[in-house]
N, C-alpha and C positions, 0 to 999 in steps of 0.2 A: 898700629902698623898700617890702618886701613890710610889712613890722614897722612901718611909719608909719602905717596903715591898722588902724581899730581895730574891731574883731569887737563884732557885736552877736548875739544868739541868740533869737528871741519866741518863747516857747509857753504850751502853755494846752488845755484840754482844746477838743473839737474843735467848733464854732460858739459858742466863745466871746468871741468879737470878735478875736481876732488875725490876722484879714487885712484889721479898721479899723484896726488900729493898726499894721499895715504899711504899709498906705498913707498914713496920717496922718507916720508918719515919712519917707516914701518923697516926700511934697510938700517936705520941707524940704530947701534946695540943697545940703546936705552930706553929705546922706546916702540908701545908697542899697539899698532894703528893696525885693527881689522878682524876679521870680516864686520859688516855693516850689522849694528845692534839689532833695528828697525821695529823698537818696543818704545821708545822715547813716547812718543805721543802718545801712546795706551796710559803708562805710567800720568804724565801730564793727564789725562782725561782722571785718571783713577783720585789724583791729589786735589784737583776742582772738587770732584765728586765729595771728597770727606772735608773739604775747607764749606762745603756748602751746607753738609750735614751738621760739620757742627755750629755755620752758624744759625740753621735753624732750628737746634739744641734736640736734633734727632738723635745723635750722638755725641753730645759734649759730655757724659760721663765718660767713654770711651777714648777722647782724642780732645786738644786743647789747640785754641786756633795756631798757636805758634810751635805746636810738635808736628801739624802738617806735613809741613816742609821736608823739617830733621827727619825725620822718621822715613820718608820716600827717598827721601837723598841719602842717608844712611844706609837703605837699602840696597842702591843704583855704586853706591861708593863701594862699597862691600863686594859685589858682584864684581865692578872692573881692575877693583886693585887686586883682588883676588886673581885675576886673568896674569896683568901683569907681573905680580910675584911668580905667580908658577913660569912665565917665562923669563925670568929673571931682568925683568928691564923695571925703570923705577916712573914712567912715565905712561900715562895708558891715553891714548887717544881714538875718539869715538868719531866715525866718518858716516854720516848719513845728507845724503843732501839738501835734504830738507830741515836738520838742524839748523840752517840760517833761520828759520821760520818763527824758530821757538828761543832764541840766544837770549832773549830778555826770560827768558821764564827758568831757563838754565843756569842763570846768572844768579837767580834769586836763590835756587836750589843749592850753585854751587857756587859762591862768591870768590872764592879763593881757585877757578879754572880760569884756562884761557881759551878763545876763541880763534881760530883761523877763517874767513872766507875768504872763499876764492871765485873770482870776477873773470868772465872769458867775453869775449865778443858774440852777444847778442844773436848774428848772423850765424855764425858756426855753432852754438847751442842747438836753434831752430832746427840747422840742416841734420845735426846729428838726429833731434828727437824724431823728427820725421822718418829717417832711416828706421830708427827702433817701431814706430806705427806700423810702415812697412814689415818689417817683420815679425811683430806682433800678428799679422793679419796671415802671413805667409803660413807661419806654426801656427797656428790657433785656428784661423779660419772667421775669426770676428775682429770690431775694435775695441781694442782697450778701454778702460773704463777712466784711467787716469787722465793726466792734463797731457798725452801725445796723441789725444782722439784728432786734433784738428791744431791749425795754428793759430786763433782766437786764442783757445786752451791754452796751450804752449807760451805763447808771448803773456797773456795773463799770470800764469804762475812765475812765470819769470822775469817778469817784475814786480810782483809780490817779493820773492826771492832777494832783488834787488835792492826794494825799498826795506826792507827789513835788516840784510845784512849790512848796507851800507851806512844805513842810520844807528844799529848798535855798533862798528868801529869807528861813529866817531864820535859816538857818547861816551866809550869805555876805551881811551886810547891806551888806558895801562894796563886792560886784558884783554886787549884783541889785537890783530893786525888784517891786512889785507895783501893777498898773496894776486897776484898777476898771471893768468895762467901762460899768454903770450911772454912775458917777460922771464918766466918759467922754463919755458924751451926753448927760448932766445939766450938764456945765460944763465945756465942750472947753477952754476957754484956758485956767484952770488946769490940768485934766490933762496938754496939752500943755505948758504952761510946765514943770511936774513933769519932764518928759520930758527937756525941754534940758538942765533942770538936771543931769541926772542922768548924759547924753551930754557934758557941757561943753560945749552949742554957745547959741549964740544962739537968743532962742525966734524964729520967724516965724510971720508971721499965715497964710502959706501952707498950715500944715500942717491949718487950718481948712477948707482948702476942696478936699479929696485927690482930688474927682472932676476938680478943673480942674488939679491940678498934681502929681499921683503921675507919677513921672517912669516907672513900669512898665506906665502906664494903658495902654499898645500891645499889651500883652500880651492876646494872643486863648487863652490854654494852658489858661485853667481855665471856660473856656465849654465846661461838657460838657452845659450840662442838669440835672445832678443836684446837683452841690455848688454851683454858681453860676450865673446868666447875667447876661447883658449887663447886666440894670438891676438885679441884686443886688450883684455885680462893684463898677460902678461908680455909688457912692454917695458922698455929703458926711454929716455927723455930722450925726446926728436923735434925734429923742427915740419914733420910729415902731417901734421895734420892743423898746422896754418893757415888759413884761407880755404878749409877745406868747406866751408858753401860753396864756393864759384861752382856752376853748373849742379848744385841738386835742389837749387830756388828758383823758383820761378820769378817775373818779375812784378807781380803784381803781390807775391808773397814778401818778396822785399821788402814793397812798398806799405804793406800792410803793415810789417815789424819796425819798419821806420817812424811812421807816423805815430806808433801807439807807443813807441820805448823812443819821442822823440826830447826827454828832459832830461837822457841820458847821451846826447850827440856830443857833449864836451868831455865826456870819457871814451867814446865811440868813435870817434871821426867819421869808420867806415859808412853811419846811418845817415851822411849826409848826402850823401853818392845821388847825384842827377840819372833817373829813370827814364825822363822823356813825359811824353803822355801817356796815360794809360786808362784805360777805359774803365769801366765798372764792376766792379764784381761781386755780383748777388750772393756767392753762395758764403763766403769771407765775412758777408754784412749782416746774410743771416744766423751764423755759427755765433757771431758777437754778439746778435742780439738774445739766443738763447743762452750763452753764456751771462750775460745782465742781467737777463731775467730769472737765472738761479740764483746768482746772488742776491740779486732784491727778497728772493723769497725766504734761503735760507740762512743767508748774511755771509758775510767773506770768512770771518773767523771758523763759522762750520763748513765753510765751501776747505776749506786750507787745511783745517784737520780731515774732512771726506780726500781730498785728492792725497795727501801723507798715507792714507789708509789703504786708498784703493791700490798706491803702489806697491808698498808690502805687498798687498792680496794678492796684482797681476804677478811678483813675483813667486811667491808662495804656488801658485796653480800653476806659473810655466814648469816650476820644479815638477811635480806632481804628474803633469805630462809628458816629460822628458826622463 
């Protein structure tokens, strides 16, 4: 029963639109996108851990290198189709943003899933996560631990984010696609018809209207204040938060995201944008430099599981607080 039920995976670097397009799938009756798992990486750490064990035959009577896998993925299968049976939809799809990070490690687990990422404009990401810092700082009284400490952080995670999603949909073109978030609320029925097609379901007009028919819209878990609230949460597809940087960037922040996200200006146009002169900024130069210098020490792949983790945490504690 468990195998009838077909795996979907969104990600996307983080206020990229893929919790519109959880919901936008999450309104169609067959399917069923939400709330955010944010155990994926645990699991992942857990399945290293026993492929390590057994290959240093600490436990190979226990586990054999090729039940690794099955046995974890058996597990994580069991869990979601079980979700979507009880809501009666035959599709279950799993929205964390940071699943771009892990698509190839997912892919091994789940070969028979498919993948969604979703791409926004660089600029309008920044300005959003900044907002979320801000008010991280406002409720809490500290900075966050994750990648919206600074914009070194931020623009590094998301082009990790980048490099990784965009290189598994075009290695895997027959289980993945690439969702537009601009092109998204520039022309919802195509991009959702896109969608169906891609799921093999039937399009519906429902998934036009996610604030009246996300079947997860109950879910109160990511009302903390700082990533979301009630009327960010729960929205229908607009064309309102399109060029919504203009005025919460500065301009030497621009020019910071340009220069470092600049092998992405043929998907971008915007990062080509003429700034002028602009002076120096030490404190931009230094943030990058202690960002480098973690990674040197603890390498990218544990820097990208630490920020996946400390997100969960920051949201687990804003709960706890509110």
């Amino acid at each position: 029963m468990t195998k009838d039920i077909q795996l979907v995976f969104v990600g996307g670097a983080p206020r990229s639109g893929t919790t519109l397009v959880q919901h936008v799938l999450d309104s169609h009756p067959l399917v069923y996108a939400g709330p955010e798992f944010n155990y994926l990486p645990y699991f992942l750490e857990f399945r290293d851990l026993l492929a390590h064990g057994v290959k240093s035959k600490s436990i190979d009577k226990f586990y054999q290198h090729q039940n690794v896998n099955s046995q974890i993925a058996d597990l994580l299968r069991q869990t979601f189709a079980g979700t979507a049976t009880h809501n009666g939809c035959k599709i279950f799809c799993e929205k964390t943003p940071s699943n771009a990070l892990y698509f190839d490690e997912l892919h091994k687990l789940f070969p028979e899933a498919k993948f969604i990422f979703v791409r926004r404009s660089p600029l309008s990401i920044l300005a959003s996560l900044k907002q979320v810092k801000q008010r991280y700082k406002t409720k809490l009284g500290r900075l966050p631990l994750d990648y919206t400490r600074n914009v070194p952080s931020s623009v590094e995670f998301v082009k990790k984010c980048l490099e990784k999603g965009l290189s598994f949909v075009k290695g895997h073109p027959e289980r993945s696609i690439l969702i537009d978030y601009e092109k998204l609320v520039e022309n919802p029925k195509e991009a959702t018809k896109y969608l169906c097609e891609f799921l093999n379901i039937d399009w519906s007009s429902k998934m036009l209207e996610p604030k009246k028919h996300a079947k997860s819209s109950t879910d109160q878990n990511e009302f903390n204040g700082i990533w979301y609230d009630e009327k960010m949460f729960f929205r229908n597809i607009d064309k309102k938060s399109l060029n919504n940087w203009k005025g919460k960037l500065r301009k030497r922040e621009i020019h910071y995201i340009s220069k470092h996200l600049s092998e992405y200006k043929n998907i971008f146009p915007v990062l080509e944008m003429n700034l002028g002169k602009l002076s120096f900024s030490p404190i931009l130069s230094i943030q990058f430099l202690i960002l480098k210098a973690r990674e040197a020490i603890f390498g990218s792949k544990s820097i990208n599981r630490f920020l996946s983790l400390a997100y969960n945490y920051s949201k687990s504690t804003v709960k706890k607080r509110t």
